[in-house]
C-alpha positions, 0 to 999 in steps of 0.5 A: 353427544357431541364431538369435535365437528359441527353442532346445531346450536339452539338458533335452528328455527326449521326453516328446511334450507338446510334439507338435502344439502349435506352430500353425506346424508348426516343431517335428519330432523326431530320435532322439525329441528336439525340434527346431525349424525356425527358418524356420518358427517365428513365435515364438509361445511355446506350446512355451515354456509346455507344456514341463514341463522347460523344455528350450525357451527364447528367446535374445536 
């Protein structure tokens, strides 16, 4: 379920660029796609920018 926050959107294409990146450790994979623990998430936006498909995007 989703929060306000960042989602992955169905652009995710495991492509790994954004393996490691998060400083919180919020992002994991299923199946090779991005997911995001949302309790862990700070909001940071480093997974927003590495994104070259822009399958990561903040709801409001």
């Amino acid at each position: 379920m989703e929060k306000d926050g960042y989602i992955i959107v169905h652009g995710c294409r495991k492509c790994g660029k954004c393996d490691n990146i998060c400083p919180s450790g919020a992002l994991y994979r299923v199946d090779g796609e991005a997911r995001i623990d949302y309790e862990k998430c700070t909001q940071c936006g480093e997974c927003v920018e590495i994104c070259p498909n822009k399958a990561i995007v903040y709801l409001e």
